[in-house]
N, C-alpha and C positions, 0 to 999 in steps of 0.2 A: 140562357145559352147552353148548347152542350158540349162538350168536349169529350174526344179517344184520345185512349194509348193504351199500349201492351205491356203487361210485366211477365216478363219471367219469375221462377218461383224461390230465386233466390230474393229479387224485388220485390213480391210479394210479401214476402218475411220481413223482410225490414219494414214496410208499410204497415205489416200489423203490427212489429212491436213497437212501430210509435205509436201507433194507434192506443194499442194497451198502455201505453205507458201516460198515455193524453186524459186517461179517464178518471172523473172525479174519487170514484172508489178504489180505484187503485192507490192513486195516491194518498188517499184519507188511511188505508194501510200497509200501506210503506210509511206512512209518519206516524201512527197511533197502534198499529197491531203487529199482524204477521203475514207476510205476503211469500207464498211456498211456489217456487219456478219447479216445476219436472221437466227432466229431461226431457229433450227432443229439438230438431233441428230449428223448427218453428219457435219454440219456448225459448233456445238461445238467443236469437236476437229482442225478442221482449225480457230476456235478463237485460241485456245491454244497455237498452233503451231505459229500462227501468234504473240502474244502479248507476249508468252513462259510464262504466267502465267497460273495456273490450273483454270477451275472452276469447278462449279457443272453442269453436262452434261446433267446430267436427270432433270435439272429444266429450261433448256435453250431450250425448245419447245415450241411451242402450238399447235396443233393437233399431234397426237402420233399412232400409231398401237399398242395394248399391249394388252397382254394374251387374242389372239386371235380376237380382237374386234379393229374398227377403231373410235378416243376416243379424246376429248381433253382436256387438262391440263388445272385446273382454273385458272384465271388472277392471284390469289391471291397466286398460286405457281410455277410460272414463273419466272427466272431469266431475267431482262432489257435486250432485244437486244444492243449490241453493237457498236457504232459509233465511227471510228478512226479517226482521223485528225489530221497529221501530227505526227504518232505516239503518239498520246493522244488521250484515250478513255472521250468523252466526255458525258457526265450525259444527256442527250437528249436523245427522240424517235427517230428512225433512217429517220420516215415519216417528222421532221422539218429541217431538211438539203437537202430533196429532189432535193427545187428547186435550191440551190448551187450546187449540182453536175456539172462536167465538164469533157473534154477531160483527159481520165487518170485514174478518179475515176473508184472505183471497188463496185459491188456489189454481194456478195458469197450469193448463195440461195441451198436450196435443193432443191431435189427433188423426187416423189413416184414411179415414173414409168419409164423405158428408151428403146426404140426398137430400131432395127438394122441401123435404117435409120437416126439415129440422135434425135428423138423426144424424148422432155424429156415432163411428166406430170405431173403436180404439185394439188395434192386434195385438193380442197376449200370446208369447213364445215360455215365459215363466209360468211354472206349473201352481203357483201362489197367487197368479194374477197380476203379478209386479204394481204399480203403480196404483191400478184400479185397486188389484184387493186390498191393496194399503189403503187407500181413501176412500173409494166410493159411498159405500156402505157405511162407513160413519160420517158422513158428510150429508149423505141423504138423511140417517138418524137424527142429526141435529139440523136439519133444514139451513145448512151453511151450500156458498155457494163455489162450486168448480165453474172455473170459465174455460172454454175450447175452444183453444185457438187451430183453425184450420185452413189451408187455402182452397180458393176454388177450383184449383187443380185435382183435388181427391175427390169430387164428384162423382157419387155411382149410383144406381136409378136406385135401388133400395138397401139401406143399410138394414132394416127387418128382416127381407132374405136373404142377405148377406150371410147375418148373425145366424141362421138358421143351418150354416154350414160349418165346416172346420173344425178345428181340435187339432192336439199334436198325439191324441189315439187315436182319432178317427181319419187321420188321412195319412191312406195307403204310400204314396210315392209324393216325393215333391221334388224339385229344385231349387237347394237352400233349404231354410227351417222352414217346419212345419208348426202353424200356430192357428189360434181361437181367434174370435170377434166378440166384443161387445158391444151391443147395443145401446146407447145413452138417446133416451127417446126425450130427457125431462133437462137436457143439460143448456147453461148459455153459449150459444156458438157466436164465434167471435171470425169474421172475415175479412177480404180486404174492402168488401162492400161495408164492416160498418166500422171499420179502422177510418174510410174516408168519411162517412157519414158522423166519425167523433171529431173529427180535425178538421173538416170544413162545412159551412152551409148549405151543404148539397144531396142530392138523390144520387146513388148509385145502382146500376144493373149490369150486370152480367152478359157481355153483349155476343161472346164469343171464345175458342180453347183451341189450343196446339200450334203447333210450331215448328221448326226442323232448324240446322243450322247453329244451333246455340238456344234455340230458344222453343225446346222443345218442353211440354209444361206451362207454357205460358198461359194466361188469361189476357182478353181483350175487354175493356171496362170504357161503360162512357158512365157520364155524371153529367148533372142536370143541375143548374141555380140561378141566380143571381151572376151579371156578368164579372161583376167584382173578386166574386166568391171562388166562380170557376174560373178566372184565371188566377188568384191565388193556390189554388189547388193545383194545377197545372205549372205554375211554375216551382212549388212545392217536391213535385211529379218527378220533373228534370232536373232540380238542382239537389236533392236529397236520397231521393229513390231509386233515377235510372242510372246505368252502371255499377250498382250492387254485381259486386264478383260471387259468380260458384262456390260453394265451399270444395274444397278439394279431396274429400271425404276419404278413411280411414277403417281400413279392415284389417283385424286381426287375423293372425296365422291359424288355419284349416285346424295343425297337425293341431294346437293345445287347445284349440275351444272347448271349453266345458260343456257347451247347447249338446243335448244328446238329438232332440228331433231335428237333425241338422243333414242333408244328403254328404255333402263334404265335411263331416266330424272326422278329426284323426289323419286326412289326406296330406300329403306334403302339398305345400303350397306350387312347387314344380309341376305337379301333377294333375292341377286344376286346371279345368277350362281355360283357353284363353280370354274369353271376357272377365274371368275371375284375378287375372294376373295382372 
């Protein structure tokens, strides 16, 4: 049998972080190693899922896309990234357990951008690389593995020529910050396609995108199994996933952001654009 429905991309999120949180490896490091959440909109809800406590979701970022403009969130309203070990979140930066990592350890990141071919892109506004230069590079050294969690909302034909653009010294004018891409050509992408594909006996594709009304973002998904299966899933669907609320998302004041490659650095917030206000 097959079954549709649409998620919006706060639905989404939540479906991947049960998903993530559903997987044998996951949890084999949540109970025996160290399981490292980064920030991001997506990676909050697979904190959630994973630890089964709530947080605040909109302060558990630092660079953010919001009303219209690519933006990031001051230090000073940021929730701590997350560090588990052996099911205890421990009071550290996730950068001081780096070089403990090992065989097993998990590392859940987001991501901005995903193409057909696999490539996930992750936009760096930190002139350090943030996230990625923290980890990539010794992650790759020691053949550990980063998962990327993305929805199928960030879809773009190629994340190669993507990456092939940007910088926050090579672009002239922007609206909002101005930032890089990377390219993760070798990374595990993690979607809502295999979030369902960990939590039911079923095939999923990608059947269709957009929206208006509220449910702009959205993806259209059918699934394919077993009639048992797919309706497990399906009601799964309805009674855990649909009516995920927005998050109500959270911008710092213009005048004090630190971001220098930022068009509105320094402005009174009075001053900004009306989408900005």
């Amino acid at each position: 049998m097959q079954a549709l429905f649409t998620l919006t991309p706060a639905e989404s999120k939540r479906l991947i972080g049960k998903g993530i949180a559903a997987l044998p490896e996951v949890q084999n490091a949540k109970a025996n190693g160290y399981v490292l959440v980064s920030r991001g909109s997506t990676t909050a809800y697979c904190l959630e899922e994973i630890t089964g406590e709530k947080i605040e979701k909109e302060r558990y970022l630092a660079g953010q896309t919001i009303r219209g403009t690519l933006c990031v969130l001051d230090a000073g309203d940021r929730a701590r990234p997350v560090t588990l070990h052996k099911g205890e979140a421990l009071a550290v930066e996730p950068t001081s357990v780096a070089d403990k990592l090992g065989p097993g350890d998990i590392v859940i990141k987001g991501g901005n951008a995903l193409d057909a071919f696999g490539n996930v892109g992750v936009i760096m506004v930190n002139p350090a690389g943030g996230t990625m230069g923290s980890f990539y590079m010794g992650m790759k050294a020691r053949g550990l593995e980063i998962i990327y969690t993305v929805g199928l909302e960030k879809l773009v034909p190629s994340v190669e020529e993507a990456a092939r653009y940007g910088g926050t010294m090579m672009i002239g004018k922007s609206i909002g910050c101005k930032a890089g891409l990377a390219c993760v050509a070798d990374g595990r992408v993690f979607t809502e396609i295999d979030a369902l594909e960990a939590l039911f006996d079923v095939a999923a594709v990608h059947f269709a995108s957009g929206g208006w009304g509220g449910a702009e973002g959205s993806v259209t998904l059918i699934v394919e199994g077993p009639d048992a299966e797919v309706g497990k899933c399906m009601d799964f669907i309805e009674t855990k996933i649909k009516g995920e609320p927005a998050l109500p998302g959270i911008k710092s004041p213009c005048k004090t952001c630190p971001v220098g490659a930022c068009s509105f650095k320094g402005k009174d917030d009075t001053d900004l654009p009306g989408y900005l206000k």
